[in-house]
Each structure stands twice: as C-alpha cells, then as structure tokens.
C-alpha positions as CSV (number, residue, x, y, z in Angstrom):
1,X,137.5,119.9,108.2
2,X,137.1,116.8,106.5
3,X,133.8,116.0,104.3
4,X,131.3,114.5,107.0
5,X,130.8,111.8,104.4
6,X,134.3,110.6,105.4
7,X,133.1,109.9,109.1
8,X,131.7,106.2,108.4
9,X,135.0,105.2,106.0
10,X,135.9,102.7,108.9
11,X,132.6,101.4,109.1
12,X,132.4,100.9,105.6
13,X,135.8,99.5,104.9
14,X,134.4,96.5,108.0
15,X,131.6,95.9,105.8
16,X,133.1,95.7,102.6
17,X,135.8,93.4,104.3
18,X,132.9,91.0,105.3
19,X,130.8,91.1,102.3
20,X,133.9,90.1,100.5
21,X,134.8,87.2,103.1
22,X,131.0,86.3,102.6
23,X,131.1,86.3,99.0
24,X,134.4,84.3,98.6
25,X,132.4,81.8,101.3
26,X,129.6,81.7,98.9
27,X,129.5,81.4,94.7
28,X,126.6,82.1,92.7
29,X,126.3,78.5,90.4
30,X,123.5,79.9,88.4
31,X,120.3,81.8,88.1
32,X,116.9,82.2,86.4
33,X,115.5,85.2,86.0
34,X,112.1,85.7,85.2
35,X,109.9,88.5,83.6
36,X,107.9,89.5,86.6
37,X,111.2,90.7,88.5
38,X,111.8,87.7,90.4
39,X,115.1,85.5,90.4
40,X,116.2,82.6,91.5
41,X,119.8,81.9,92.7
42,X,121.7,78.6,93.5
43,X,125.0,78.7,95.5
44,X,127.3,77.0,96.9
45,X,130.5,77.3,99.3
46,X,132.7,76.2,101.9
47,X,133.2,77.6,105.0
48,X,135.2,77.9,108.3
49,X,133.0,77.5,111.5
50,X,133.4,78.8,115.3
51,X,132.5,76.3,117.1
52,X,130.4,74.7,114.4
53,X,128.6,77.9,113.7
54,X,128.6,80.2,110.6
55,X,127.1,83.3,111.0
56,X,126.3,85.5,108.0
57,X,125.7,89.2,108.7
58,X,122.6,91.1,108.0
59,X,123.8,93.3,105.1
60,X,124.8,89.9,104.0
61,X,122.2,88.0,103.9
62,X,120.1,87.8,100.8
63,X,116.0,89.5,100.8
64,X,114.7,86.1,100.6
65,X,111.4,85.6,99.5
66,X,108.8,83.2,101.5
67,X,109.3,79.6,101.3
68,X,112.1,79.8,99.0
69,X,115.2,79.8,101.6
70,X,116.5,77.0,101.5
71,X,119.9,75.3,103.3
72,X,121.5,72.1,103.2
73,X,124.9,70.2,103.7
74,X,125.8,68.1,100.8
75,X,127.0,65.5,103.8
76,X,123.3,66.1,105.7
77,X,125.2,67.9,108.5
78,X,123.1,70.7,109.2
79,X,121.7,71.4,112.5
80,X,119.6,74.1,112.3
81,X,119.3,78.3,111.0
82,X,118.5,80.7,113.2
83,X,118.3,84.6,112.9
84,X,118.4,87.3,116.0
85,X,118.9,90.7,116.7
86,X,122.8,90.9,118.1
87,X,125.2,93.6,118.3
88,X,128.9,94.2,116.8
89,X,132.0,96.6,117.6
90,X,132.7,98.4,114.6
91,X,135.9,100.7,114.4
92,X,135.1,104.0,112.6
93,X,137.1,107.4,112.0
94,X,135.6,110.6,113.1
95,X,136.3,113.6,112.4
96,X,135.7,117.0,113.7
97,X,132.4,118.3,113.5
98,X,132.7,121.2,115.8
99,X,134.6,123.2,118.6
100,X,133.7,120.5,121.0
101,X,135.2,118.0,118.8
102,X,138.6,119.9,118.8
103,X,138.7,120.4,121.8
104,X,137.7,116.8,123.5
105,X,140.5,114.8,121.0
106,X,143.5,118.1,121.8
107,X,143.7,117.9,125.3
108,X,147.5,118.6,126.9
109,X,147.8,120.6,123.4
110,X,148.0,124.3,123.9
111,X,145.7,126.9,122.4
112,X,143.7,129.9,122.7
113,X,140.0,129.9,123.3
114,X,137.9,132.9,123.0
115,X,134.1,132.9,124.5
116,X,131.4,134.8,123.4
117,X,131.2,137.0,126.7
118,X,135.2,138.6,125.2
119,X,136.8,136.9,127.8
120,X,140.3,135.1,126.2
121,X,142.2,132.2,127.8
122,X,145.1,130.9,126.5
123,X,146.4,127.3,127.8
124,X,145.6,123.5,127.7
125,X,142.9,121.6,128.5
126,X,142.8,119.5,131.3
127,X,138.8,117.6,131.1
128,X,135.4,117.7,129.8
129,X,132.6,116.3,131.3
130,X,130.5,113.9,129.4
131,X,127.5,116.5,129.2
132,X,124.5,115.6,126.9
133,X,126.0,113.6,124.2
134,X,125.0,115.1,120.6
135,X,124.5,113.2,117.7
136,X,128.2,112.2,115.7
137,X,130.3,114.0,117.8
138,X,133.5,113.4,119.9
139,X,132.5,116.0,122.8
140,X,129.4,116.8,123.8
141,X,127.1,119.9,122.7
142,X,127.2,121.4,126.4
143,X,130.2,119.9,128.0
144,X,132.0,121.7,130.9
145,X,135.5,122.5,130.4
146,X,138.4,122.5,132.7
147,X,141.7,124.9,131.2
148,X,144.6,124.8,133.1
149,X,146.2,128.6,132.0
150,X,149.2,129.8,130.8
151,X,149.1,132.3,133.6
152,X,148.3,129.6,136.4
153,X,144.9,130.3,137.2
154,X,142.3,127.3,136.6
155,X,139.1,128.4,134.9
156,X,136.3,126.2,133.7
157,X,133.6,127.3,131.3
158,X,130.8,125.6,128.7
159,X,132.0,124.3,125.5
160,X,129.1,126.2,123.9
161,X,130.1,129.3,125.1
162,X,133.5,128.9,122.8
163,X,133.3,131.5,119.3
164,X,137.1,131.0,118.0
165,X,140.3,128.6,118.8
166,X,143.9,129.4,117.9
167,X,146.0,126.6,118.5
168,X,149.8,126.9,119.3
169,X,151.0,123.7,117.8
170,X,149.6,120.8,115.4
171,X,145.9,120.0,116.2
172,X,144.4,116.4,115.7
173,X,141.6,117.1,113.2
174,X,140.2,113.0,113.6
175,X,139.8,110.2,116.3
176,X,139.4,106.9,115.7
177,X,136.4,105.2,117.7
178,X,134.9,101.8,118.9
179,X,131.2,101.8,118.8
180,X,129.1,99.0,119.7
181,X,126.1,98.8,116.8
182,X,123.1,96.9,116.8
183,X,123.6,94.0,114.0
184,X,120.9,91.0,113.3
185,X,123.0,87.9,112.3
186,X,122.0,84.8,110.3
187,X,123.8,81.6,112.1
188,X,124.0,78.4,110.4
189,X,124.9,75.6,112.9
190,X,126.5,72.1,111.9
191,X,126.4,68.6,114.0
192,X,129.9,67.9,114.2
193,X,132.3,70.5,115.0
194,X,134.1,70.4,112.0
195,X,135.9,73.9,110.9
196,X,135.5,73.3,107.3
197,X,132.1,72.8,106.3
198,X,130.4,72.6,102.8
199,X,126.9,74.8,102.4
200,X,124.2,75.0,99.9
201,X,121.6,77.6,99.7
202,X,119.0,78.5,97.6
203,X,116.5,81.1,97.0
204,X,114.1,83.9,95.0
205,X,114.4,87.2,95.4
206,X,113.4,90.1,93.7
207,X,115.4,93.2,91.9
208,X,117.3,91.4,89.0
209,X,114.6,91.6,85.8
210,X,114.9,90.6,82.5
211,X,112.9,92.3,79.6
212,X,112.5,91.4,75.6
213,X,113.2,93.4,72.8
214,X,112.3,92.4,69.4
215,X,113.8,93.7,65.9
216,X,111.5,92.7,63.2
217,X,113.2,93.2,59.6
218,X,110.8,93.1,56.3
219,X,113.1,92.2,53.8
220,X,110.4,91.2,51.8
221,X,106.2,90.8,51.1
222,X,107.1,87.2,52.8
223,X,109.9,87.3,54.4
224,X,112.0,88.8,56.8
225,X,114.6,88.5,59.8
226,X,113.4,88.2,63.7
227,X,116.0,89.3,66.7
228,X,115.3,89.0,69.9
229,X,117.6,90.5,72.6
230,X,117.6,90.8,76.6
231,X,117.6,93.6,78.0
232,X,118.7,93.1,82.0
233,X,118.4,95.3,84.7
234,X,120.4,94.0,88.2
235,X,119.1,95.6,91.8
236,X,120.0,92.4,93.6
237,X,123.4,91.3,93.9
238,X,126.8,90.8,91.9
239,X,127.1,88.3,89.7
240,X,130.0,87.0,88.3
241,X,130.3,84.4,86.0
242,X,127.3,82.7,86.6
243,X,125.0,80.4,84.8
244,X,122.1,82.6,83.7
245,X,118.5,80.8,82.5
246,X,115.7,84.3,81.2
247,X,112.6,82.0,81.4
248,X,110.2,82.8,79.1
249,X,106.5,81.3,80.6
250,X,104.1,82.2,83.3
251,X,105.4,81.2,86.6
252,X,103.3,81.2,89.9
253,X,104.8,81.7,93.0
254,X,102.3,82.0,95.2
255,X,104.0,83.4,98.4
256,X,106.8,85.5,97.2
257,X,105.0,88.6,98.0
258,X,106.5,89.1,101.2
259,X,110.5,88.1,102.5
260,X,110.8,84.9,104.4
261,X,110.7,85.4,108.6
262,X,114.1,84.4,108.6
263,X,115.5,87.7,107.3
264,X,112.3,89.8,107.8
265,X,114.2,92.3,110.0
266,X,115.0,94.2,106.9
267,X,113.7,97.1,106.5
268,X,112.2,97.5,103.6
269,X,111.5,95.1,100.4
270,X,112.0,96.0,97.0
271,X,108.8,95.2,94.5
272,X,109.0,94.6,91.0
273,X,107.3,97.1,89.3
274,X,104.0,95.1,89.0
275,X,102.5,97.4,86.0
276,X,105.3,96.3,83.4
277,X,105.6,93.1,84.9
278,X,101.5,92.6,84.3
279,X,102.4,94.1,80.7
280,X,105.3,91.8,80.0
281,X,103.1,89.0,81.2
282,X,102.8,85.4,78.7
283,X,99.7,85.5,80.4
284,X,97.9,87.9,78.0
285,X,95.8,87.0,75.7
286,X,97.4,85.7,72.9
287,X,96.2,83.6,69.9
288,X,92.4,84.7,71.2
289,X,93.0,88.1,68.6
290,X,92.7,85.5,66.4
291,X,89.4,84.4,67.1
292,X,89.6,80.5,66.5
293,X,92.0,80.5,63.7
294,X,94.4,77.2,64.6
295,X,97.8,78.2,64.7
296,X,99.7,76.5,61.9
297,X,100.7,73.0,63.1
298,X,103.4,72.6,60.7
299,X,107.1,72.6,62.1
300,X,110.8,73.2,60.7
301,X,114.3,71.3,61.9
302,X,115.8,73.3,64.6
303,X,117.3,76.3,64.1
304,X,121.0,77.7,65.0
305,X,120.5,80.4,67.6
306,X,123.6,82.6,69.3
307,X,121.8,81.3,72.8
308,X,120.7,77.9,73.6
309,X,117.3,77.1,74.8
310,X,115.6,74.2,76.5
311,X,111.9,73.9,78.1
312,X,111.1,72.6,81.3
313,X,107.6,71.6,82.1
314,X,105.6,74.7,80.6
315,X,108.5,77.2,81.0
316,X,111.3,77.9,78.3
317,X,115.0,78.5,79.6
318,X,117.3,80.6,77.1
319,X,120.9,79.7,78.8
320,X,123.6,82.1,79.1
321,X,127.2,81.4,80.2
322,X,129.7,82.9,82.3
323,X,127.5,85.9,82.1
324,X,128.6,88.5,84.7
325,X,126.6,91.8,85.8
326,X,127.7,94.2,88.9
327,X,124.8,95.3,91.2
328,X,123.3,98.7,89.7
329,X,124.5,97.7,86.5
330,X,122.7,97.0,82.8
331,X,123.3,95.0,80.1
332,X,121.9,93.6,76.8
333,X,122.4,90.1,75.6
334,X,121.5,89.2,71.6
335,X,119.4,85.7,72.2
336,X,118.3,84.8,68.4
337,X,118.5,86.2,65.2
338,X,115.6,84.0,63.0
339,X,114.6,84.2,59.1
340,X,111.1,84.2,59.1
341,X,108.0,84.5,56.7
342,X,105.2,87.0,57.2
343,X,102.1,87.7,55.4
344,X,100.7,90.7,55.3
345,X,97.2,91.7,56.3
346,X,94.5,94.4,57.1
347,X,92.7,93.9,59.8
348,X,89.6,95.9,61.6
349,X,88.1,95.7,64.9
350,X,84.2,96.9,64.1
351,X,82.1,97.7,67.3
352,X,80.2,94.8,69.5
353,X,76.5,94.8,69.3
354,X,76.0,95.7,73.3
355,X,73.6,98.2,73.0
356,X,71.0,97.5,70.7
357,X,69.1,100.2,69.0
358,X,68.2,98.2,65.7
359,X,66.4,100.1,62.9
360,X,64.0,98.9,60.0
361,X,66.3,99.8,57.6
362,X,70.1,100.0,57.3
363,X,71.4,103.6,58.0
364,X,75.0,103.9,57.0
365,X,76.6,106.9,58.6
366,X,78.4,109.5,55.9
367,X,81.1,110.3,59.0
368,X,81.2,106.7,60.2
369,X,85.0,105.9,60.8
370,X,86.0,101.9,61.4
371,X,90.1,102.0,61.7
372,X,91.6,99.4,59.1
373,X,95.1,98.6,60.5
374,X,98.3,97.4,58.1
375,X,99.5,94.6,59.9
376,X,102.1,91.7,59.8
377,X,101.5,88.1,60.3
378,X,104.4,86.1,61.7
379,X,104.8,82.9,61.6
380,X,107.3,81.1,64.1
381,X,108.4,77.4,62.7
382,X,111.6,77.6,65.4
383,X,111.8,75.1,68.1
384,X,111.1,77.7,70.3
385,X,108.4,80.0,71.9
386,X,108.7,84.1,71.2
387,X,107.9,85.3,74.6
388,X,105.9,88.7,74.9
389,X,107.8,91.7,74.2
390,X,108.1,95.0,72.3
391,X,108.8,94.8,68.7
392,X,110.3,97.5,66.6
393,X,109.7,97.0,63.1
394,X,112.0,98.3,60.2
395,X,111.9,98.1,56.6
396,X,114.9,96.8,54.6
397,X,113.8,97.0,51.2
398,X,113.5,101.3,52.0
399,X,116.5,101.2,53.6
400,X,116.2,100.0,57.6
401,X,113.4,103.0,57.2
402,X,111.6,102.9,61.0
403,X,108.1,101.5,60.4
404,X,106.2,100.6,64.1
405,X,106.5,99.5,67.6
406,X,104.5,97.6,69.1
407,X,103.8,94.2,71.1
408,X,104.8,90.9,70.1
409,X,102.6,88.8,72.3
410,X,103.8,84.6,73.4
411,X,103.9,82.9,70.5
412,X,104.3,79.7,70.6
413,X,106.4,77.3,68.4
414,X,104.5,76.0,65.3
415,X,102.3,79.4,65.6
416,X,101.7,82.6,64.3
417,X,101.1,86.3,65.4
418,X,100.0,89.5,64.2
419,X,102.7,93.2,65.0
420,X,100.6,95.7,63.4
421,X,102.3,98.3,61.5
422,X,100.4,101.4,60.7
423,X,96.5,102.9,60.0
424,X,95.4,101.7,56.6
425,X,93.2,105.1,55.2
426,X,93.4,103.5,52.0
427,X,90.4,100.8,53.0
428,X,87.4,102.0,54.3
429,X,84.6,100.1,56.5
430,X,81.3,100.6,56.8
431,X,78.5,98.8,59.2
432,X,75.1,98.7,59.4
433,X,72.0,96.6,61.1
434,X,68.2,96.6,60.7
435,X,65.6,94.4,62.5
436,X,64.1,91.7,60.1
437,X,61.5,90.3,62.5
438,X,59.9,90.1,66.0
439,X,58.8,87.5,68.8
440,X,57.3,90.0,71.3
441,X,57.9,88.6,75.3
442,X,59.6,85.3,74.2
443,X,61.0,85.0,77.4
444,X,61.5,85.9,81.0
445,X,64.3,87.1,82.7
446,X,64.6,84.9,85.7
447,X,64.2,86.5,89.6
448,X,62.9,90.1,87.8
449,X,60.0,89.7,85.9
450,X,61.6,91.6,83.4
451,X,60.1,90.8,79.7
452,X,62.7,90.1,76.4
453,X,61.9,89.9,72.7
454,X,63.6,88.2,70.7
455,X,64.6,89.7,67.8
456,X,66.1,88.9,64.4
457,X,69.2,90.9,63.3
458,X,70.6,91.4,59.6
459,X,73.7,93.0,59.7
460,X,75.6,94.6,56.7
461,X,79.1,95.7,56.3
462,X,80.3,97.7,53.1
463,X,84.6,97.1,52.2
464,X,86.1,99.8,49.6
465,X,89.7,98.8,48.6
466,X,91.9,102.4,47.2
467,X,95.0,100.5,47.0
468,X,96.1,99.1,43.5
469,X,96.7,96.3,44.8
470,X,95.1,92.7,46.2
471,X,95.0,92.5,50.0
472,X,94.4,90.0,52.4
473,X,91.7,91.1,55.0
474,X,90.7,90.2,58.5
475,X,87.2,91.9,59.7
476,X,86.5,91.0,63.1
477,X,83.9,91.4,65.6
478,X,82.3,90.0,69.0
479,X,78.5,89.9,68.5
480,X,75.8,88.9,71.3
481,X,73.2,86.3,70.5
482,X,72.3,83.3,68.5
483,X,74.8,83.4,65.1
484,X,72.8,83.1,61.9
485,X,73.9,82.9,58.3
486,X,76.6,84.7,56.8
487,X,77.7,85.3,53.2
488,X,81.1,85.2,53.6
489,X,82.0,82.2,55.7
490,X,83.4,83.4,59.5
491,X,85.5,81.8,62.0
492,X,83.7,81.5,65.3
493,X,85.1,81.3,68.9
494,X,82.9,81.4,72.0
495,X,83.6,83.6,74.6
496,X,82.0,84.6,78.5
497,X,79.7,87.4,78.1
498,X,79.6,88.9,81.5
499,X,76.5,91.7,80.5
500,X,74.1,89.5,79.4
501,X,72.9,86.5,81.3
502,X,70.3,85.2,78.3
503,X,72.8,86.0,75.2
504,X,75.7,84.2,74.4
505,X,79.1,85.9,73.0
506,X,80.8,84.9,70.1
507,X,83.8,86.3,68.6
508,X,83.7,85.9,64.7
509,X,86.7,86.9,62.1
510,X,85.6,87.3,58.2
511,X,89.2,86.0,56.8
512,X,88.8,87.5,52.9
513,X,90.7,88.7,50.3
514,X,89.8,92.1,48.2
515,X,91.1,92.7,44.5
516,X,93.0,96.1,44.0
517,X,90.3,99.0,44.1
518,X,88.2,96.4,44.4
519,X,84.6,96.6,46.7
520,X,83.2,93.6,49.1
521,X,79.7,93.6,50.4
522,X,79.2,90.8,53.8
523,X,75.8,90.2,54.9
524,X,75.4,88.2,58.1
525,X,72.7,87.7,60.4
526,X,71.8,86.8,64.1
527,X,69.2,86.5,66.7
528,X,69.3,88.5,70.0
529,X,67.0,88.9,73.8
530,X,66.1,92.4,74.3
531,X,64.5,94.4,76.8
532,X,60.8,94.3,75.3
C-alpha cells in the first residue's frame, strides 16, 4: 500500500495550482517590516473576472490584520468585498486503506476471499452496500457484500468479516475521487463587467520579523568600527523580489491585535512573540541611563552605507532591493558598516535611598560590594538612528578576541550610548550616610494622620582606583528627597517617584575622572520626610 500521506496529492496539487494562479494575479511591490513582528505589504495585479467577480480562495487570502485591508481599482471601479462560507469540488487520489477498499474499487475482478469463520469463496464481486461510511475510505467499515462464485452459488457476507484476499489478476491499489469540501472564498466585485481588471490591495500582517544584530570592533582607546546586520525570519508569505523597508522606530497600531472580519474565519492567528518584541522595543529607556547628560549635538556629513536609509515622520526606513525570501525561510542582510569613536568608562549603579535607616555616624561595611562595570561609550555622528539591538563586542587590537554581548539601546543620530563590557574588580566603591540633623513632625501626611520628620542626610562615598592607569568614571544613583550640596558637581534629572507621595526622586550621575591607583572621596548631602 501506498503511504497514506499520498492520499491528499490531488488535493494539494488544486491548491498549489490556485495559489500559483493567485500569486501570478497578485505581485508583492514592497514591504516594511517592523520589529514587533508585524509587516506591511503593498500589491498590485491584474486580473480576469467571471462575470465581474474575482474570487480569491481562503488558503489564499492573506491573515489580515484589523483596519488594515484595504482594496481599490486604480480606475475607482470597485464595487464592493465580500467573504462567505462556500463550498468547492476537489479531485483527490485515494488509495487503499483496507480490505474494504480493495474490494469496493475491484469489483468484476476475480479473487479469493477468506472470512474469519474458515469459510473460503473464490469469485467476483458483484456490490456493496453503502454501510456506515468510515473515515478516508473507498468502502465502508461494515459494508455487505454480494460475490457471485466461481462455483455458481451467490453468497453475501460483511466486509468486516474478510481476514485475507488473493487476487487472480492485477488489482487496482488507488481510485480517484470527487469530493465536495467546504471552502470560504474572498469575492471582489467590479462595476462594469470588464474581464480584465486592475486591483490594489494592501495590508499588515503578522509572521515576517526583522531583528538587529550589532558587531562592535575596538580597534582602538577611541576608535572603532560599528556593523549592523538584519537578521529576518519569514512565517508569512513568499517574497520575491520585492522592495523591502526594516523600520527602525516605535510604531502604534492600535488594532492589529486581532485579523480583520473579512478573513476572520481562519482558524487560528499567529502572534509575534510579544516578549522579544517588548525587548527589541525603541521604546526602552534610552538616554535616561544617562541621567541628564545631553547627547552630543554635534553632527558629521553623511556617511556611505551598503543600505540606504530615509526617515519618515518619527520612523527610519533602511531600503532593500529586489530582496527575495521563501516562506519558512531565513536570511541576514549587512545594513551599515560605520567608523566610530568611543570612550571608555567605568560606571556604577550604587543603591537608592528607599528605606531609610540613617545612623549618627558613617558605618562603612568591610564586605560591602558596589559592582563597577568597564564600559564603552559610543558615539553615533551618522545621519542615522542605531535602532535597539544586541551588540557583540570584539577586540581588534588582541586579535578579534570576544569581549561582551549585550544591548545597544535606540540611539539616535548626533547621540551617544553606553555597551558595557565586563566587571571592573580593579575599582572598588564604598557608601555610606549618617543623619546631621532633625525637625521632629515637620509635616503631615495628608488623609492618615501619619507624622514625618524631616531629616538632614550627609552621604559619603569612598572610590579606590588599582589600575595603573587614569580612568574616566560615571557614579550614579536615584536618591529621594530635597538635593543638597555636593562636592563633586552631579548631573541631575527628575524622575516619578511612585513610593513616596511627600519626596521627590532625582536621578544624579557624579561624571569624574580618577588618576592611576589614585583615591576620590564625594560628599553630598540631602534632605528627606520620614516616618517620625
């Protein structure tokens, strides 16, 4: 017997016919794909009508997204789009699946059939009766069978009964059958009755993704080479020589969380996967690590990139020609290859002040343990933004010797960023407070009754440089309450704080410099509510 897989070949061979027909009815003019999943396609095509209808099949017609389907005749000849449940006669190949099958497509053939009871007839079949039809078969399980004998009697018995055929000439192993299959349809309908008819269509869709990878090269303590590739993933359709856009911004579709009703009789709707997508995301926080440094205002002429690139509004379009990708398939596209400078600097994240437990004196822990992280500052003077995207960093004055991974977040042109490289144990951090003064229940808390002092804060933090040589260093931290004097200046940058309704939040950044095994002492102070 034949593979059972073989049993829809005719079926499939239909559909393959049509999606061709539909595909030579309809080319893909370009695309944008964005980060989050989503793409958007153009097309356009001409096609033949039946009685000036077009009708596009179900497995043909693209999962939309809602509001984004759109139609239109380039001569304003559309009538209307419609979509319904119909039904279509598909030819398919069957092939024998049991003794039922054998015998229902061999009758006048001679053969020998042996039942379970022992009892042996040898002749040709005459009928079957329909029975209870089972599931992909050409008889049915239970059928009653009608044998003319070799020997003249007539006997009849149940197809089921039937443990062994021998057949006396040739058998047919396969029948070919016309079914009649439920089929929803997409019909587009003109206002003249025209056979030729010219058809635009657009709309977003999920399952084509774009995602950036980043090569960072030092090739220098200032300078150093920047790559930026695609890499594509394609769940959503064939393309083929299309124009493709990877847009680099936030975009904000507000609806396209569900298909639109005209083709929500699929089944099921594929989803970006919303965790990467949310990681991926120009919507992160980007120059707010920074905490109110200004990105660097100055610019450079434009640059030569492999890729084009234009901006659109808010959104940046990297353009890609001819680009071609089967469904299911992969691919990665270079987009820039950029000399850059960089700076580098050590940088450390000490804890916020949320929970107050402030001492008279400043106890500096022996264990205490504030990471100090080696990192990179980039600066982008292209004409274009660096979207967010994984970085891996090598180091071409060791030998393209692997350094880090890790994000590059948006960046936009004329600005900087930070890639951190590795843990700095070669700079140690130390922090300590102590209360300086007093104003017992200096105010209320409104609708509690709840009492706050305010309280003066003097805050120290001890900096040992081990490296033999000068390093640039960024200290920051988010304190609550009213900023007071520092004796290192700080960069300041409001922010909301969400657990404390009387203090404010600031986000402050000491932006020094420490000499080779050099030491730095910053003393800073504030003023904060607590609970009295």
């Amino acid at each position: 017997m034949k593979n059972a897989k073989q049993t829809t070949l005719a079926v499939v061979l239909a559909c393959s016919l049509f999606s061709t027909l539909f595909a030579q009815d309809f080319k893909t003019q370009s695309v944008a794909v964005f980060k989050n999943g989503q793409s958007f396609f153009i097309k356009y095509g001409k096609v033949k009508t039946d009685k000036s209808t077009y009708r596009v099949k179900e497995g043909d017609v693209p999962a939309s997204l809602f509001g984004s389907l759109w139609f239109s005749s380039p001569s304003d000849n559309l009538a209307f789009v419609k979509s319904f449940p119909d039904s279509t006669e598909e030819k398919r190949n069957v092939d024998v699946q049991a003794f039922q099958d054998l015998m229902a497509i061999n009758n006048g053939k001679k053969m020998k059939v042996y039942l379970g009871d022992n009892r042996t007839y040898e002749g040709v079949i005459e009928s079957m009766d329909e029975g209870r039809p089972g599931p992909a078969r050409l008889g049915s399980l239970n059928s009653l069978v009608t044998m003319k004998t070799s020997t003249g009697p007539w006997v009849s018995f149940y197809s089921a009964q039937v443990t062994q055929i021998e057949f006396l000439e040739k058998p047919a192993l396969s029948k070919e059958l016309l079914e009649k299959l439920p089929q929803n349809v997409v019909e587009i309908s003109f206002a003249d009755t025209k056979s030729d008819q010219e058809l635009n269509m657009m709309y977003l869709r999920n399952g084509l993704n774009w995602a950036p990878q980043y090569l960072l090269e030092l090739q220098s303590k200032t300078e150093a080479t920047l790559t930026l590739q695609a890499e594509l993933s394609n769940e959503a359709e064939d393309l083929d020589n299309v124009a493709l856009d990877l847009v680099v911004g936030v975009p904000n579709f507000r609806y396209a969380d569900r298909l639109s009703f005209l083709v929500d009789f699929m089944k099921s709707m594929p989803y970006p996967d919303t965790r990467f997508a949310q990681q991926m995301s120009n919507s992160l926080a980007t120059q707010t690590i920074n905490y109110g440094i200004n990105a660097d205002a100055e610019t450079s002429p434009i640059s030569t990139s492999p890729v084009e690139g234009s901006s659109n509004e808010d959104l940046f379009f990297y353009h890609l020609k001819n680009f071609s990708l089967k469904k299911g398939g992969r691919a990665m596209q270079r987009i820039f290859n950029e000399k850059i400078t960089i700076a580098h600097v050590y940088e450390a994240n000490l804890p916020d002040n949320g929970n107050p437990n402030f001492q008279q004196d400043f106890l500096f822990s022996p264990d205490e343990e504030n990471k100090v992280f080696h990192t990179v500052r980039i600066n982008n003077k292209t004409n274009q933004p660096w979207t967010t995207g994984s970085v891996f960093v090598v180091n071409q004055e060791a030998g393209a010797r692997p350094i880090s991974q890790d994000m590059l977040t948006y960046t936009s042109a004329g600005g900087h960023s930070f890639v951190k490289l590795t843990e700095a144990p070669d700079i140690r951090i130390k922090q300590a407070e102590r209360e300086t003064s007093r104003k017992e229940r200096a105010r209320q808390y409104p609708n509690t009754g709840y009492w706050y002092d305010l309280v003066k804060v003097e805050g120290k933090i001890e900096i040992r440089n081990f490296k033999k040589e000068k390093i640039a260093l960024n200290v920051r931290r988010t304190i609550s309450g009213q900023l007071g004097e520092t004796s290192v200046p700080w960069l300041t940058q409001e922010t909301i704080n969400n657990r404390d309704m009387l203090n404010k939040a600031t986000n402050v950044c000491w932006e020094t410099s420490l000499d080779a095994d050099g030491k730095l002492e910053i003393v800073y102070s504030y003023e904060v509510y607590v609970r009295g």
